[in-house]
ZAMARGU-4260 file (C-alpha; in steps of 0.2 Angstrom, whole numbers, plus 5000, padded with zeros to 4 digits):
<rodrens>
0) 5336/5514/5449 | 5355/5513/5444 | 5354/5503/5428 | 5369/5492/5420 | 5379/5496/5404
5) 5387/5483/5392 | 5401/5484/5382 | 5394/5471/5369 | 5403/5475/5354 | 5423/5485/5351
10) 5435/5486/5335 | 5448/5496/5331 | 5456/5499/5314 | 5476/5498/5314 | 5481/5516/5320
15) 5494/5524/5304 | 5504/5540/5303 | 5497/5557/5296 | 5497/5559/5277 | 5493/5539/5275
20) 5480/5536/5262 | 5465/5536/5270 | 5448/5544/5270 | 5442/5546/5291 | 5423/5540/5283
25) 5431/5525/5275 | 5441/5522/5291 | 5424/5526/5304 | 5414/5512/5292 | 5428/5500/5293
30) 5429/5498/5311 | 5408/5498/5311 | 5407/5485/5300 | 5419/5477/5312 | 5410/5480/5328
35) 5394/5474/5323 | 5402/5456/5317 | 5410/5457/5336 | 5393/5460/5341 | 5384/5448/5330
40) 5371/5464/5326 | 5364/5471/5314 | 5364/5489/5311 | 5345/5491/5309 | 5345/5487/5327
45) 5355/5500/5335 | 5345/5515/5343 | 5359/5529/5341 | 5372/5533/5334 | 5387/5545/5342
50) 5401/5550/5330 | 5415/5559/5334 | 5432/5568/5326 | 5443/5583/5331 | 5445/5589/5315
55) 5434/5580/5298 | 5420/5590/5299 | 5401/5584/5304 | 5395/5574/5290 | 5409/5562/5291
60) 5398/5551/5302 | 5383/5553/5290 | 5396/5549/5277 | 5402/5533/5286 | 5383/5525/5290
65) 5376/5527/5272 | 5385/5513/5266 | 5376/5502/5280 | 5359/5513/5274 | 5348/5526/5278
70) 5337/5521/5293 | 5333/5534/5301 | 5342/5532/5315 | 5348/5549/5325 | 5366/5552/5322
75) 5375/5565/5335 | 5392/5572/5326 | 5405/5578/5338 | 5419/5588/5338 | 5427/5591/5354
80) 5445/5592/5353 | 5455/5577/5361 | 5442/5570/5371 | 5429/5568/5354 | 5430/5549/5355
85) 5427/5548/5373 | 5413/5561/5374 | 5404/5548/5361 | 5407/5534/5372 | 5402/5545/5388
90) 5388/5551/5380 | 5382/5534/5370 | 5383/5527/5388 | 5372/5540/5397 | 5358/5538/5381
95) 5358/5518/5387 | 5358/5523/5406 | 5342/5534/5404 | 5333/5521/5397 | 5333/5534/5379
100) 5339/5517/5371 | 5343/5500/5371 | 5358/5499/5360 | 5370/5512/5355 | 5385/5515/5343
105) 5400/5525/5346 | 5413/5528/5333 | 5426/5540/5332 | 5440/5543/5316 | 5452/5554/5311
110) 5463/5555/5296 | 5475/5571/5294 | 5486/5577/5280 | 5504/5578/5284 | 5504/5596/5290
115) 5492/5593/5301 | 5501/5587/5318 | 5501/5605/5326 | 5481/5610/5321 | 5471/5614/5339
120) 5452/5617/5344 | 5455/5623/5360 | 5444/5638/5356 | 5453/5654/5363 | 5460/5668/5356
125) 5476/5667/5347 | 5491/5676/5355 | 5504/5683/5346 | 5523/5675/5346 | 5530/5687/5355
130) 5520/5686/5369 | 5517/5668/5372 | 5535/5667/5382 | 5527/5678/5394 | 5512/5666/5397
135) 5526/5652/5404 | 5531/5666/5420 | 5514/5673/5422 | 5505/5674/5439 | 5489/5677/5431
140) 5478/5662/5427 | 5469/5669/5411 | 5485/5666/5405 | 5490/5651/5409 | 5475/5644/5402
145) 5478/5654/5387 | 5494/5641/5384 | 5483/5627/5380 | 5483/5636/5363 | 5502/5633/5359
150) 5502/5616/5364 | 5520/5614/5362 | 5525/5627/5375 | 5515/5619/5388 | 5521/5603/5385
155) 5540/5610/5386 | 5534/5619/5402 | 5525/5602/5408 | 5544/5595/5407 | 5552/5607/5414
160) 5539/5604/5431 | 5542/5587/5431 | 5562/5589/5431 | 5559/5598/5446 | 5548/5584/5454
165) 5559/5571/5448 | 5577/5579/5451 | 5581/5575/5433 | 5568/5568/5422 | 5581/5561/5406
170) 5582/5544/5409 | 5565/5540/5416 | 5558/5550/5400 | 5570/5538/5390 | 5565/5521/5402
175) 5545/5526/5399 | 5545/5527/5382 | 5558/5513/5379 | 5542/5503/5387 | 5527/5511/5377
180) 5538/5507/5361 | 5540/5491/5366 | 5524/5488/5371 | 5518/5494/5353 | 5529/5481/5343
185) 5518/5467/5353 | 5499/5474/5347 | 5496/5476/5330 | 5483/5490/5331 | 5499/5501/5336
190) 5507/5514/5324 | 5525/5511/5330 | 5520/5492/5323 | 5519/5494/5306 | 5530/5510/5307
195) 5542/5506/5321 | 5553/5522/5316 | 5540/5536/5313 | 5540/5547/5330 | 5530/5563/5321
200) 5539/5579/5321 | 5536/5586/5339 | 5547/5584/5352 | 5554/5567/5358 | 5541/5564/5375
205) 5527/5566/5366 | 5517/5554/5358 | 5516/5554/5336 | 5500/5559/5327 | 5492/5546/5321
210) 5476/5541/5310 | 5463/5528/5316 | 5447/5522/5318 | 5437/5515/5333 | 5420/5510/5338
215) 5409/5502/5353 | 5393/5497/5356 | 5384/5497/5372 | 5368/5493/5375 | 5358/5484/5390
220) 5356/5470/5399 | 5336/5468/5391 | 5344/5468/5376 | 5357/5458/5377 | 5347/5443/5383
225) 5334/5447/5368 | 5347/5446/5357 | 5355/5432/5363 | 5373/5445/5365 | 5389/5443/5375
230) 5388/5451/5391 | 5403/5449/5398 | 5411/5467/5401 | 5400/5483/5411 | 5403/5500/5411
235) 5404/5502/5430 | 5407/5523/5431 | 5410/5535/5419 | 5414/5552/5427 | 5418/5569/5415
240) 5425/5583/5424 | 5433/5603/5420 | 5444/5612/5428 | 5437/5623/5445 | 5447/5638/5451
245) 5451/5626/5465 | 5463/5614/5454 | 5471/5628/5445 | 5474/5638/5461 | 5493/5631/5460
250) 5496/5640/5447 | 5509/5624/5441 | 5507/5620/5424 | 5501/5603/5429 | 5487/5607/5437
255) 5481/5615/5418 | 5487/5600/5411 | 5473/5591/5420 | 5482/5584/5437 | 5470/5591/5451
260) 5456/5589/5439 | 5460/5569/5438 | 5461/5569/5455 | 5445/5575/5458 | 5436/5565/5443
265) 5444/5550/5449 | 5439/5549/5466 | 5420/5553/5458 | 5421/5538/5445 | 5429/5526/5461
270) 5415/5530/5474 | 5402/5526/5458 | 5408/5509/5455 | 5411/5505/5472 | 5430/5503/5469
275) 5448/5509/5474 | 5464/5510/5463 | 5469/5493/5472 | 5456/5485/5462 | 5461/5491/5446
280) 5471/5477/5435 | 5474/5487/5421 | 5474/5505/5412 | 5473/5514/5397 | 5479/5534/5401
285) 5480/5549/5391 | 5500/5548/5389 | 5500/5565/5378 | 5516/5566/5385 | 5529/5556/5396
290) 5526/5568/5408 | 5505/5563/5407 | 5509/5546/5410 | 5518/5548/5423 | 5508/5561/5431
295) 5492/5553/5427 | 5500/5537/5436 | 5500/5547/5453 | 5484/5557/5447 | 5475/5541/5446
300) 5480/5535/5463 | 5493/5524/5460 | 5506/5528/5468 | 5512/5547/5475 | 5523/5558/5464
305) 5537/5554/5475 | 5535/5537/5470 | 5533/5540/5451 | 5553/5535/5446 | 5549/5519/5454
310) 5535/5514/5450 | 5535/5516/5432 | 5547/5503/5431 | 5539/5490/5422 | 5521/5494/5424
315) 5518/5492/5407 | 5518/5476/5405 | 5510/5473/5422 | 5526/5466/5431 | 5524/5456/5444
320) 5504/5455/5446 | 5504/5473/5449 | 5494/5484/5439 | 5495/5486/5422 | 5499/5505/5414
325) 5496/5506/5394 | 5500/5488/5391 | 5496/5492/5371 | 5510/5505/5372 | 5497/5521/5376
330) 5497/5536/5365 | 5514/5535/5366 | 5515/5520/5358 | 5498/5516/5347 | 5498/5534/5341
335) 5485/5548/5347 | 5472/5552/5333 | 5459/5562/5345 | 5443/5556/5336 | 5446/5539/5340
340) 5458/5538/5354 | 5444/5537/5368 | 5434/5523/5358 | 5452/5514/5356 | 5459/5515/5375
345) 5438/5506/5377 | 5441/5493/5363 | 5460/5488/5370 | 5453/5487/5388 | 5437/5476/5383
350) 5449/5465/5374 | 5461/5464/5391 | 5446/5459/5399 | 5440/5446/5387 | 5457/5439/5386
355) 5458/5445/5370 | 5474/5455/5368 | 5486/5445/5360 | 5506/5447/5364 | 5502/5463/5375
360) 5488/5454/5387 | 5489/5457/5406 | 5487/5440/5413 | 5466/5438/5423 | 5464/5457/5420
365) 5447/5459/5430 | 5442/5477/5430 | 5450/5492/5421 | 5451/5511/5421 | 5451/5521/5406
370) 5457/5541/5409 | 5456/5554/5392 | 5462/5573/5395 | 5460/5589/5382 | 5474/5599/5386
375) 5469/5598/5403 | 5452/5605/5400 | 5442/5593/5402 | 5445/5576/5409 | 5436/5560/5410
380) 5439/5542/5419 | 5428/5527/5417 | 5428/5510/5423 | 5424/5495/5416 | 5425/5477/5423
385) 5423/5458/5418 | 5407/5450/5423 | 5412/5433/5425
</rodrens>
């Protein structure tokens, strides 16, 4: 029997940049505390915790929940790169989906010295400098993989391939982040907000380092009308995916960037909710990159990548009626801090779908799509949906 999943209760603490003042358990409790007051729950009540970071170590979650008190309660610390905070969402969802539990908390935080912009988990072997330029021509796919190590390369390579899409990437780079950055000055969560003028040190298309906190609260239906909650948003699909040989047969750098695997994962997480990208009133993607978001755009089924100049345009803000892309200014905007920028692309929808967004909301949002990519190996999709 398929059972139904609510989203009950989101927050997100304001994403800041690398090197601010803040501990991740401090942050992790922080947008707890906040959650359950959304929910209008007490933490005794929850079944499971999931908590998630890229880079703080496993006992920050056990850190976080002792200032709520020690109940007992399983607790599942994950570390799994830029996709922890979803994997804690995915995973908290499946728990409640089983009928393991009734109501389950996901958090994800992360808070990172200055220095640490450039750290990876990608767990492969470390290639030495001199070789890595090599990696960029090779015809062998053990090395291309191997680039997901050096970050920075792939994403140069990643711009090089969309130029050759595009015929000249310049000025749509400059048009699409002009729209996240402006899209960030209207939602106060964002770290180009507070800090309108802090880009991080990599290069100019992709999106800053950031600490943050987000959590979310799913539970269902039962227990919601037990506990007299809101039930007003479903998690209709969530559908996690790795690369096959036949995505990566290309040999394009995109294609290890996660293209042919978001394909594929989000033609699964459609045929689950019974839905098509026409459906789909707004999006939160995993805009690493300008190229990300604009290849995730045509990834996703929005358009082809013949198409991706023009549609870009706008979509942002939704113009039009027509979908909205990132309306809280995506990674490129809000900041990526990996621990909790799945739980955060959840919490921004659910508050789209409430009518809850502020300045940035996307006018009778119905049913959104949420899409999160480590380096291209692994890649997730999920849809969630208003239910009256």
């Amino acid at each position: 029997m398929v059972r139904k999943v609510l989203v009950t209760g989101v927050a997100m603490m304001p994403f800041t940049a690398n090197g601010s003042p803040a501990e991740p358990a401090a942050l992790a409790a922080g947008a707890v505390q906040l959650c359950l007051a959304d929910a209008c729950i007490d933490f005794e009540l929850i079944d499971q915790i999931f908590t998630a970071n890229a880079h703080a170590g496993a006992a920050v979650g056990e850190h976080a929940m002792r200032s709520f008190g020690l109940t007992g309660t399983p607790l599942v610390s994950i570390s799994d790169g830029e996709m922890s905070g979803y994997t804690a969402f995915h995973l908290a969802r499946q728990c409640v989906l089983s009928g393991e539990a009734e109501c389950v908390l996901a958090v994800g935080c992360e808070a990172l010295s200055s220095d640490s912009a450039g750290r990876t988990s990608c767990g492969l072997d470390a290639v030495p400098e001199t070789d890595r330029e090599s990696l960029l021509v090779s015809q062998d796919l053990r090395d291309l993989l191997m680039l997901r190590q050096f970050p920075e390369k792939l994403f140069a390579a990643q711009m090089s391939a969309l130029q050759a899409l595009l015929g000249g990437a310049a000025a749509v780079s400059e048009r699409v982040l002009a729209q996240a950055h402006r899209q960030a000055r209207l939602n106060p969560h964002a770290l180009l907000n507070a800090d309108q003028d802090y880009l991080g040190e990599g290069a100019p298309y992709l999106c800053p380092p950031a600490n943050g906190a987000a959590a979310v609260l799913l539970c269902s239906p039962e227990f919601a009308r037990r506990y007299g909650l809101r039930a007003d948003v479903a998690s209709l699909a969530s559908v996690r995916g790795s690369d096959t040989e036949g995505d990566l047969q290309s040999l394009s750098v995109l294609d290890v960037l996660g293209r042919a695997a978001t394909r594929r994962v989000a033609c699964q997480a459609y045929e689950h909710a019974g839905l098509g990208p026409e459906d789909i009133d707004v999006v939160e993607l995993h805009d690493h990159s300008v190229a990300d978001y604009l290849i995730g755009c045509a990834a996703l089924g929005f358009c082809s990548e013949a198409q991706m100049d023009s549609f870009s345009r706008g979509r942002h803000a939704g113009e039009d009626g027509q979908v909205a892309i990132c309306p809280s200014g995506g990674l490129l905007g809000r900041g990526h801090a990996p621990g909790a920028s799945g739980l955060a692309q959840v919490t921004e929808l659910v508050w789209q779908l409430r009518g809850d967004a502020g300045a940035h909301q996307v006018k009778d949002a119905h049913t959104a799509l949420h899409h999160s990519s480590a380096l291209g190996r692994a890649v997730s999709v999920g849809i969630l949906q208003r239910m009256f």
